[in-house]
N, C-alpha and C positions, 0 to 999 in steps of 0.2 A: 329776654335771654339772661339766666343769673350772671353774674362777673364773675371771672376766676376766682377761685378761693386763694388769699395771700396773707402773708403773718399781717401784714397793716391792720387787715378787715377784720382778722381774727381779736388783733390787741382792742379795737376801737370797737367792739360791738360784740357784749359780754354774752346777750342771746346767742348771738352765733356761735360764736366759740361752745356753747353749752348743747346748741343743737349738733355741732359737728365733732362734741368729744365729749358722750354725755359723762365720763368717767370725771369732770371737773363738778358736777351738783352735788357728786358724795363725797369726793373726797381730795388731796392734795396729790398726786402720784409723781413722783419721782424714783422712778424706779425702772425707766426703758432700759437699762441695761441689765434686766435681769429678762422680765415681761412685758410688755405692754398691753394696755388696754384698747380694744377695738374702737376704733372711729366708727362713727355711726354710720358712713357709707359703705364700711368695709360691714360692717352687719346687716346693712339694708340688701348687699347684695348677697351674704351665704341664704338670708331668707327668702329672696326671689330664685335662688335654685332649689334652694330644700322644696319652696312649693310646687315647683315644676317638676322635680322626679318624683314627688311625693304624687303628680299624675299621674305618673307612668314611669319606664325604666331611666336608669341611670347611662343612656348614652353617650356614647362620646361628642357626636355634634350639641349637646345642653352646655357643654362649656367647652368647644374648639376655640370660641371667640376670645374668652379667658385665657385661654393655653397659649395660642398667638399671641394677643396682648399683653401678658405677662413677661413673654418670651421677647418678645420686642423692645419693651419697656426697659426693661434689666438691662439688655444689650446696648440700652443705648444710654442708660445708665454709668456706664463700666466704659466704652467707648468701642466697642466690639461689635461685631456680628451673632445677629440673631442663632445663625447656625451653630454659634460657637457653645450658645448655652443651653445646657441641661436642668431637669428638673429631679431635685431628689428629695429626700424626710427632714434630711438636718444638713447642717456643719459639718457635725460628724460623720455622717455618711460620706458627705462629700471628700472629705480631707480623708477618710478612711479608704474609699472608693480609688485616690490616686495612690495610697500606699500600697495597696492590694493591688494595683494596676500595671503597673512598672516591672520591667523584668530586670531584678535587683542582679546584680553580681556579690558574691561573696567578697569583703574588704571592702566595698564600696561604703561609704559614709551619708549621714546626714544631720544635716543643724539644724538646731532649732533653740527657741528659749528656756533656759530651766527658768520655771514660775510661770511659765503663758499657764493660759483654761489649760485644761487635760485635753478638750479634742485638738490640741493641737502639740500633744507631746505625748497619749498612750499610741497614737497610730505609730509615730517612730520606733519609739524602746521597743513594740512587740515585733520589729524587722530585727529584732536580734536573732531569733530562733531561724531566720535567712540568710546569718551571717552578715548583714548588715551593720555597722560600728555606729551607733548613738553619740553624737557630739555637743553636747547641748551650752550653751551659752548661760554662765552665770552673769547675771546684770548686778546692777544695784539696785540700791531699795524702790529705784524708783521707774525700776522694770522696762526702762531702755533700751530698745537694741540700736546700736550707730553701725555706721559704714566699717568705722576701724574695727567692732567688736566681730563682723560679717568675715573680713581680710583676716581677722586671725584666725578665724577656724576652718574656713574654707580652705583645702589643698586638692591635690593630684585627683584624691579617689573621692572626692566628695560630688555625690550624685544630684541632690536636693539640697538646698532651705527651704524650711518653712515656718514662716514669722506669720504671725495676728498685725493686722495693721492698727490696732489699737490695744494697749493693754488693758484687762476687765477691770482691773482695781484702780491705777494711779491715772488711767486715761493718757498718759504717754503716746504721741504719734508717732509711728515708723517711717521712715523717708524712703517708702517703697517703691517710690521711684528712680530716685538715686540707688540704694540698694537693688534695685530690680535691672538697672542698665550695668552695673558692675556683674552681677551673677552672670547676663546673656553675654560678657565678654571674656568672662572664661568659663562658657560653656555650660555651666553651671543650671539646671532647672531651679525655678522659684514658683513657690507656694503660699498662697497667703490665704489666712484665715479672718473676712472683712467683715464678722460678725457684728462687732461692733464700731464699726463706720460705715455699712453701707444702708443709706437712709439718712444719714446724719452730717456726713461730711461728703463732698469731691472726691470722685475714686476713678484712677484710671489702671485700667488693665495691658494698657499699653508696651510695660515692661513686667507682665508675668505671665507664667506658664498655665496655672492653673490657679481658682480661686475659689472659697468657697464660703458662702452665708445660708440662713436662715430668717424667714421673716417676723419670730415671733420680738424681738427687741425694736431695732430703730427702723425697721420696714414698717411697722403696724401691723402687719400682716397675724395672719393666726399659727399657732403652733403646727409641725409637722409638714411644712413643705417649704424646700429650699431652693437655692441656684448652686448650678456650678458651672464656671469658667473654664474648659479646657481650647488653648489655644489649637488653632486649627493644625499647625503645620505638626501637632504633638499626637495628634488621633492615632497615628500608625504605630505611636509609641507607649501610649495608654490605652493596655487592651481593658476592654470593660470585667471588672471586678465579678459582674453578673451577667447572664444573658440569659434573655428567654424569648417571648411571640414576637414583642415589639424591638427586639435589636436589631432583626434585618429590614431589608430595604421591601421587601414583598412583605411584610406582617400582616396585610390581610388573606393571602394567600397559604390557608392552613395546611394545603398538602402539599409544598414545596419545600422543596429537604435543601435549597441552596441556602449555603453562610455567607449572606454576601449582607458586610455592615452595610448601611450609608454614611455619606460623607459628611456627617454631621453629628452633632454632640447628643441625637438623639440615639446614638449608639450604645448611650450611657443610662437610657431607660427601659429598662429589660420587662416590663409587666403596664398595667394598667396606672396611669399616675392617679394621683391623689385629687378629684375634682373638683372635691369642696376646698379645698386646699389653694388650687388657682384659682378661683374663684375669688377669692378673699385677697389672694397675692393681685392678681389683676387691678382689686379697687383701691390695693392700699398701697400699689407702684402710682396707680393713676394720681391719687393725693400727691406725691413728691412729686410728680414731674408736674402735677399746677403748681404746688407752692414753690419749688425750685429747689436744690439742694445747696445752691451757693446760699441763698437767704436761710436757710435752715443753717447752715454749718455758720453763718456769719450772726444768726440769734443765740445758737449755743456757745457762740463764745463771747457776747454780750451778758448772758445771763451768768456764764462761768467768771467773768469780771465782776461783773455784781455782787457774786456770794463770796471771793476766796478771803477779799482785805475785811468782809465784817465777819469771817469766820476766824479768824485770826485776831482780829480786832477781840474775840471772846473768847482767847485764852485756846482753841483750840490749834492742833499741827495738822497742817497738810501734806497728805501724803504725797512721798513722790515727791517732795520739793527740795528734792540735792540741789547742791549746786553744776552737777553734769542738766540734770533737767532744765533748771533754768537757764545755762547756757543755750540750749535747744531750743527755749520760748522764744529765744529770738529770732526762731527760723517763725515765718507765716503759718500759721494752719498747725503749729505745734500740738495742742492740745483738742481733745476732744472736746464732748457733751458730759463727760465724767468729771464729778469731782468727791475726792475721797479723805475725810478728816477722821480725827482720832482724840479723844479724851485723853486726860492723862494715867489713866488703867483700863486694862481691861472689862475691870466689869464697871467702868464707868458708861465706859464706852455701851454693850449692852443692854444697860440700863439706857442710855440712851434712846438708843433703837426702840424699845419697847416701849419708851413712851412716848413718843412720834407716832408708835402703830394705834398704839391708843387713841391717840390723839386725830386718826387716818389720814396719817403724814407716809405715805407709802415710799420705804428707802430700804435700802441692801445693807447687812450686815456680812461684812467680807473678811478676810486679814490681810494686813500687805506681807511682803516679803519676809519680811522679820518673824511673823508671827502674830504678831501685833492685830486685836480685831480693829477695825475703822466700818464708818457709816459710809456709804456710796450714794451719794445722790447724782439722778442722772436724769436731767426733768427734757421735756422736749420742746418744742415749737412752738407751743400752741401755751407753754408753761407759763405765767405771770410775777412778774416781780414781786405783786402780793404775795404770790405761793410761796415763794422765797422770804418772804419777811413772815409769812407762817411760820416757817420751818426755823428760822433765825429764833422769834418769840420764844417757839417751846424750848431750844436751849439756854 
């Protein structure tokens, strides 16, 4: 019988790891939080489906097993029920999906961050044309949102927040659980966008409404198929943005004209899902729940200790490193798998990047808040301290 796959077995045995992420033989990748590169289980299995409909038709029982499993996995992932989760294209979809869903009142408000990704701030601004009032939260540079910043925007008519549980650039944690038990006590819905923490860190859905990721960054997973979290007691409250065959409860019943949802977040898949898509999401849920996501969140923030004092140590600034941030670090679990530095120009900074790609040092060229471009390095589990003195060397 193999033995679990675990980061130990990975560090200790250079084959393995090479077998199980052949993306380390060509090149240095840190860059999960833009893309990620396929695990080789996650490719071993789109190819054991591609062969099998490439026999014959693309049925739904060639990946039901996927579609549960995924569905299960996630669920238990987040701390929720299977029923509770849906299967969509993106992030965006998703966090689209619940603005589009909601039966908005005119004056009614919603928060969110100025400077999050855009999927988590074009779905709000376009509730304007619904009369909906946009409230967004200016942070500081180091892209923070706290509890206080939550209490001053939130009033009477505010319908929604909705925060990323991790910032894309400075890797800032949100304490979305704390913020998630203050919003259910005044009433308040909460949305979060766990693109990039879910795969990487501990994520409990416990205290929110709705959630939404995608698995091509810290899932592994392949581009175009997502999760979304709609809590159960909210279905009657979030009508489905789409509906088609499969949103009622009879869906294989073609000539039955009743609308009768079911009681479950497959409410929220109006057509045919994306098969190659769970397929890939299934193997590459399966990875994290072997390796484990406390080990995974407790590697990345080993490896993020490792780089920041000899990135600093070489003359470069980390971004995000206020001193409101740093007061934060000393909450546990503050910091992601992100970390985001800056030359002292701009086009130092690019020139930088470029010569890392050169070099197939694979890292994100972003800007923080200011403006300002910085490098994003965002290496994963399976990453090596070497890689990291790679990437140190070329600068």
């Amino acid at each position: 019988m193999t033995p679990p796959l675990t980061i130990a077995s990975l560090l200790a045995d250079e084959s393995l790891r090479q077998r199980e992420f052949p993306v380390v033989r060509e090149r240095t990748y840190l860059a999960h939080a833009a893309v990620c590169p396929l695990p080789a289980r996650v490719v071993t299995a789109l190819g054991a489906y591609l062969s099998e409909v490439g026999r014959g038709g693309q049925f739904e029982h060639l990946h039901a097993a996927a579609e549960a499993g995924a569905r299960s996995i996630a669920a238990e992932l987040l701390g929720v029920d299977a029923e509770e989760i849906a299967f969509t294209t993106s992030t965006s979809a998703g966090l689209g999906l619940v603005a589009a869903g909601l039966d908005w009142k005119s004056g009614d408000n919603v928060v969110f961050a100025k400077g999050d990704f855009p999927s988590n701030v074009y779905p709000w601004v376009d509730l304007q044309r619904r009369g909906v009032v946009p409230r967004p939260i200016t942070t500081g540079r180091d892209g923070l949102v706290t509890m206080d910043d939550v209490i001053a925007h939130v009033d009477a008519r505010t319908r929604l927040v909705s925060l990323s549980s991790v910032h894309f650039v400075t890797g800032a944690r949100m304490d979305i659980e704390a913020i998630g038990e203050y919003l259910r006590s005044r009433g308040v819905l909460f949305c979060v966008d766990a693109i990039q923490s879910f795969g990487a860190l501990p994520l409990s859905a416990r205290n929110v409404d709705f959630l939404a990721a995608d698995a091509h960054k810290w899932m592994l997973g392949p581009q175009g198929i997502g999760i979304l979290f709609v809590r159960r007691s909210r279905f009657d409250m979030l009508h489905p943005a789409a509906v088609g065959w499969k949103s009622v409860v009879a869906n294989k019943d073609y000539s039955k004209s009743t609308f009768d949802l079911p009681d479950s977040a497959r409410r929220y898949e109006p057509g045919s899902l994306n098969a190659l898509g769970l397929t890939g999401l299934h193997a590459a849920l399966s990875i994290l729940r072997e390796v484990g996501v406390v080990p995974i969140a407790e590697r990345l923030g080993a490896l993020r200790e490792f780089l920041v004092p000899r990135l600093v140590a070489k003359g470069y600034q980390i971004v995000g490193g206020s001193d409101r941030l740093k007061l934060a670090a000393h909450r546990p679990g503050s910091f992601s798998g992100i970390t985001s530095f800056r030359a002292s120009s701009d086009p130092q900074t690019i020139d930088l990047q470029k010569r890392l790609d050169a070099r197939r040092i694979v890292v994100s060229l972003r800007e923080e808040l200011t403006g300002q471009k910085c490098v994003r390095v965002a290496p994963h589990f399976y990453t090596t301290e070497s890689e990291l003195n790679a990437l140190l060397a070329e600068i």
